[in-house]
C-alpha positions, -999 to 999 in steps of 0.1 A, spaced: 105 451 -524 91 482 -511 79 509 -530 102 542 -531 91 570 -530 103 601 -548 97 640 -550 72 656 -579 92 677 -602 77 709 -586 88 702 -553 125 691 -562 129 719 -584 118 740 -549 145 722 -524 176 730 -556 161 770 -556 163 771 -519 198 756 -521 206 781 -545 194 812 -526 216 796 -497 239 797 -512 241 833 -526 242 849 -489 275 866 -484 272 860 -443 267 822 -444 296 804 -437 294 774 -461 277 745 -448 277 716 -475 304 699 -462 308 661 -457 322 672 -423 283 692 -419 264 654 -406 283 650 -374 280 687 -362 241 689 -366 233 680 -330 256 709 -319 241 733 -344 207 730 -329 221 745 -299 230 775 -319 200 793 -337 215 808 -366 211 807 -406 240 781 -408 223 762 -384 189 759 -405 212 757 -435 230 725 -423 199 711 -415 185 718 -445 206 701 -464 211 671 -443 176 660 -428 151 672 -449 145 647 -475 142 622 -442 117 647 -430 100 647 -460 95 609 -467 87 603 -433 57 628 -438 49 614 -475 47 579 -460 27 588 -429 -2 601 -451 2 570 -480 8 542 -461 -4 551 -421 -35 569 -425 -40 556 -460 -45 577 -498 -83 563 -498 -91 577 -457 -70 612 -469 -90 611 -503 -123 608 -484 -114 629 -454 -104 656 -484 -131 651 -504 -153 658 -478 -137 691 -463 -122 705 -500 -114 737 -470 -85 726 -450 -62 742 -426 -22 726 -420 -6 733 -386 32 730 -389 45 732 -353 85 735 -355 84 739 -392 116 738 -400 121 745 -441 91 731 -444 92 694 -451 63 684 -437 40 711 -454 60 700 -490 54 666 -478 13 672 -481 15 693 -509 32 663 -525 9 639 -514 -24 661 -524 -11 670 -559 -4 631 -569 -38 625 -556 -52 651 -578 -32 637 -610 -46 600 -601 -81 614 -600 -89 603 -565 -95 641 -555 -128 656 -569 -127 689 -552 -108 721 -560 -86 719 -528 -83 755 -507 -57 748 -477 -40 772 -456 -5 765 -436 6 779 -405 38 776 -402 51 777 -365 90 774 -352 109 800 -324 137 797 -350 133 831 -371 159 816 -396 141 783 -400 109 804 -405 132 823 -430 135 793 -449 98 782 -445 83 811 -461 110 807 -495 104 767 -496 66 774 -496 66 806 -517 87 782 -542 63 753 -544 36 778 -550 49 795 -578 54 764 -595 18 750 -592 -7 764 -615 -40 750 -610 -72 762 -602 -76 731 -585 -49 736 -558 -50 772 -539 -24 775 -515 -20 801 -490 2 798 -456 10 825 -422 42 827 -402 43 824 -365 83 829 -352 71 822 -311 68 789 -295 42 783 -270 19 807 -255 26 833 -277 28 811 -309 -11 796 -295 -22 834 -293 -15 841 -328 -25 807 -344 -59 815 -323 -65 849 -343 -54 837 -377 -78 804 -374 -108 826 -365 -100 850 -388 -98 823 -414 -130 806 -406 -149 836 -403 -131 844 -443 -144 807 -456 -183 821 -440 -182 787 -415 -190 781 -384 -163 758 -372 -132 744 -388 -144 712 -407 -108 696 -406 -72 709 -389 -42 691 -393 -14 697 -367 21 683 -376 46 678 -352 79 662 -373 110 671 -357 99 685 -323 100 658 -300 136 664 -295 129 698 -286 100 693 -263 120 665 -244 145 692 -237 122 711 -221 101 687 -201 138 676 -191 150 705 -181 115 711 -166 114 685 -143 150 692 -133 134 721 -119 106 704 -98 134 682 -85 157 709 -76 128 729 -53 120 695 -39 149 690 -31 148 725 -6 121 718 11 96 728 -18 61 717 -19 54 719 -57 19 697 -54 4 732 -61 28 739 -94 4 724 -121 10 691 -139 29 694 -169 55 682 -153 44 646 -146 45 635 -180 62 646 -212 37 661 -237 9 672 -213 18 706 -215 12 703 -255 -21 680 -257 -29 711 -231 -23 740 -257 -39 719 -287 -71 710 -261 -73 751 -259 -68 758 -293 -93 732 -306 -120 743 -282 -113 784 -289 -110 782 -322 -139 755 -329 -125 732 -350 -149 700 -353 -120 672 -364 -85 676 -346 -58 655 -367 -23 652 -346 3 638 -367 40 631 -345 68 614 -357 103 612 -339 135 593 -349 171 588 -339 163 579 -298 128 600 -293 107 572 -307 92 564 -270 86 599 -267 61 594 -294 39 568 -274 41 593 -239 29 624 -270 -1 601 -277 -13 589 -242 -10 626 -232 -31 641 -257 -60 609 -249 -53 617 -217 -59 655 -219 -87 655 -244 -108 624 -227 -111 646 -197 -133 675 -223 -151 648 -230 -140 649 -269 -141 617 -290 -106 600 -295 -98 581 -327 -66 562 -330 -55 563 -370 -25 541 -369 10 544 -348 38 522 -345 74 516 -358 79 525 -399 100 526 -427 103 544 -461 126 540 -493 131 569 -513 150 585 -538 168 617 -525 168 646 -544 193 664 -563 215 687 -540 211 664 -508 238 664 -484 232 622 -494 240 625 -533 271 652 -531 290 639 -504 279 602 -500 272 597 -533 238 576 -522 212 577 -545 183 559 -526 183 559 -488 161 546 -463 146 559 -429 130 543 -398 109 564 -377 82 559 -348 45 575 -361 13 581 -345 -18 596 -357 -46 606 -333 -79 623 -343 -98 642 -320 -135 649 -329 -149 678 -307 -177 672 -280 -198 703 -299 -199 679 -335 -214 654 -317 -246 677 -303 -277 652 -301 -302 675 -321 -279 683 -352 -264 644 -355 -305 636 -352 -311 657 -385 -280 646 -402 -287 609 -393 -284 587 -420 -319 571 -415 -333 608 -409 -323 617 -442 -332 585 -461 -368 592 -447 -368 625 -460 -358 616 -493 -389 590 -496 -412 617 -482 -394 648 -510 -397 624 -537 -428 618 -536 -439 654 -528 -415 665 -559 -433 637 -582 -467 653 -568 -454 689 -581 -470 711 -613 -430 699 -628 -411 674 -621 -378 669 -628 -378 627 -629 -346 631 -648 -329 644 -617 -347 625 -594 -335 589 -608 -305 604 -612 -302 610 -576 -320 576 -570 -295 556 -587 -267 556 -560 -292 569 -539 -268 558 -503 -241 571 -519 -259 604 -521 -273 605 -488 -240 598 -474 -225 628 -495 -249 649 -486 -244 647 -448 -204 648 -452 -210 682 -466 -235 693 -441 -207 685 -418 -181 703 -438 -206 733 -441 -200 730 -482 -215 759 -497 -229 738 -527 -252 713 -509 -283 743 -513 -279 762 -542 -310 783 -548 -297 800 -578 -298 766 -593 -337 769 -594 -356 771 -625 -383 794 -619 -417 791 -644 -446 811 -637 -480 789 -625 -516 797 -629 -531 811 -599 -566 819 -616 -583 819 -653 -563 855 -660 -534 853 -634 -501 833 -626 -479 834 -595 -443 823 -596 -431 788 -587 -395 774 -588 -383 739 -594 -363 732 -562 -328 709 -562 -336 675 -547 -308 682 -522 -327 716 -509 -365 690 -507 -345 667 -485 -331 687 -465 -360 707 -458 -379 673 -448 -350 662 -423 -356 692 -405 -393 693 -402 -388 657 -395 -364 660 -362 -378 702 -355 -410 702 -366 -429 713 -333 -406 743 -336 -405 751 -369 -443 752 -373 -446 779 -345 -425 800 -366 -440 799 -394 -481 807 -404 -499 775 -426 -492 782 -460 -490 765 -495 -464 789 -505 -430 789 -504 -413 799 -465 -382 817 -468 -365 821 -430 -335 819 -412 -328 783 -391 -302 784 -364 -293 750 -358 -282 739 -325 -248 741 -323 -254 776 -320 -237 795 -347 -244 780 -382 -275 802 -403 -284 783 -431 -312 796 -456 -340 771 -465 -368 770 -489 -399 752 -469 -426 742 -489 -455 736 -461 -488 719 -466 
């Protein structure tokens, strides 16, 4: 029997308090009625608080588990542990955001990781929530404010943005409040994005629908619309476009496109996820299929669902259509900084700093066999935080300094380096050396200097010992 799923206390108690301040508006007419199911695909036609209200009450617990499931069972709790462990800085795109059922949906997932012990980092994400609906925004910003107020750990810092536009204008703003948030975390691109598209390929099938209706029509006159762009040759290249643009402006290293679709839009998924390989293959990024295909979750829906109050169903099921696609950007995979983060570059620059550090006035052999004990585990964990620029992998105010004598009546000042900073250090004299030598004058004192590396934007302070 399959596992069901079920909401964290936190995050049920935020879907009743959103029911509640529903319900307290004196303009909305009331919407949990049994009657409420069969008028949803009418409402969407109508953008108005009733609207989100009805489908509020209705669909998101579907939403929900479809999204809790996705991250579990598609990409996995060990790949999300790792991929969060690596980058404890990540940023959540919620395109058609609804009430936010996909962003509570992560949340969820994260904090259950946290209380299993899988998570090591204190996690710092950021949402961006993005519908056209200003009511469904509406109801965004109270579902996340909720969650947030209930979750009171150092461990989990949650912040999120609100961008009412679709399209162009929506890219524009998520453009400026991505910069603005990498340039806040001190990092030169975005580690890890995550861009969520639940309950939008409805929408955008409307469009590309109505879209192509268009092309016909001027066909039709006599119209020679070779010269009109492509979007309209297959459904979900004008998307893959805007996400190609926004992961190339913004400079976002790992791309990770979640879409799901149900209820007759589960092809549409497939045509989503050829057009964005399609589109981002031509920038010559790096495509990574996580998983796709047809799905099913069990869960337990939560008090004040449509399902409990007027079908008096207690457990309900949903089948739904998934794929998940990661883009890797072209700039992470630059030849000379994946030469000095090479696994077998940095292995040799640990043999050569250990036995440089073993050579030195003080050793720390504590430390050293410490590090030495898992010592590819270590290796590898240091290179997944060069790649997520973590602040901790150099900490020079984690030196202990000691003063060394320099003559019978005089000392100069030496500091025991971390073993992380030595290795380091080594990798890049090992892949720049030529370079960094004509920088620097021969000394057999510490070298304190700027290195640029070659992706062009990252400054990174290093201690070189050169002999």
């Amino acid at each position: 029997m399959n596992l069901v799923e079920s909401f964290l206390p936190e995050i049920e108690k935020s879907y009743s308090e959103l029911h509640t301040w529903l319900s307290s508006l004196p303009d909305l007419p009331t919407y949990r009625k049994k009657s409420i199911e069969g008028k949803i695909e009418k409402l969407l036609l109508d953008p108005s608080m009733h609207s989100a209200a009805a489908q509020y009450y209705v669909r998101f617990p579907g939403h929900f588990f479809k999204v809790v499931h996705t991250f579990n069972d598609v990409i996995g709790a060990a790949v999300l542990s790792d991929w969060l462990n690596q980058s404890p800085r990540i940023c959540v795109v919620d395109v058609g955001c609804g009430a936010g059922s996909a962003t509570a949906a992560l949340i969820n997932c994260i904090l259950k990781l946290q209380r299993m012990g899988t998570l090591t980092q204190p996690m710092e994400i950021s949402f961006f929530g993005v519908d056209v609906n200003e009511y469904a925004i509406a109801l965004y910003d109270k579902m996340i404010r909720s969650i947030k107020s209930r979750i009171e750990s150092p461990k989990l810092l949650l912040d999120h943005k609100l961008i009412p536009f679709g399209d162009s204008e929506a890219r524009i703003q998520l453009k400026e409040m991505l910069d603005n948030k990498r340039q806040n975390w001190g990092q030169p691109f975005l580690p890890q994005v995550f861009l969520l598209q639940i309950n939008v390929v409805s929408p955008f099938s409307k469009r590309y629908e109505d879209v192509r209706k268009k092309y016909d029509e001027l066909t039709s006159l006599g119209i020679d619309t070779s010269g009109f762009g492509s979007y309209h040759q297959a459904f979900g290249l004008q998307e893959a476009t805007t996400y190609k643009q926004l992961l190339e402006e913004v400079a976002i290293d790992r791309l990770h496109v979640v879409t799901i679709g149900t209820e007759g839009y589960e092809s549409r998924v497939q045509e989503m996820a050829e057009a964005i390989s399609k589109t981002f293959d031509s920038g010559k990024h790096k495509i990574q299929k996580i998983g796709q295909g047809k799905h099913a979750v069990n869960y337990q829906l939560p008090t004040g669902s449509y399902w409990i109050e007027q079908k008096r169903t207690f457990v309900y099921f949903s089948n739904f259509e998934v794929d998940v696609t990661t883009i890797i950007s072209a700039k992470l995979e630059d030849g000379e900084w994946a030469a000095v983060i090479a696994i077998d570059n940095l292995q040799l620059a640990w043999a050569r700093a250990r036995h440089h550090l073993l050579d030195d006035s003080l050793a720390d052999e504590v430390e050293i066999r410490l590090f030495e004990s898992n010592l590819d585990g270590n290796i590898e964990k240091l290179r997944q935080q060069l790649l997520a620029y973590r602040e901790e992998v150099v900490k020079s105010d984690s030196r202990l300094y000691y003063r060394f004598p320099k003559s019978d009546d005089k000392t100069r000042p030496r500091g025991l380096s971390r073993i992380e900073e030595e290795i380091l250090s080594t990798a890049l004299i090992q892949k720049l050396g030529t370079r960094l030598a004509n920088l620097t004058q021969a000394s057999f004192a510490n070298k304190f200097w700027f290195f640029r590396n070659s992706r062009g934007s990252a400054y990174i302070l290093w201690s070189l010992r050169l002999k």
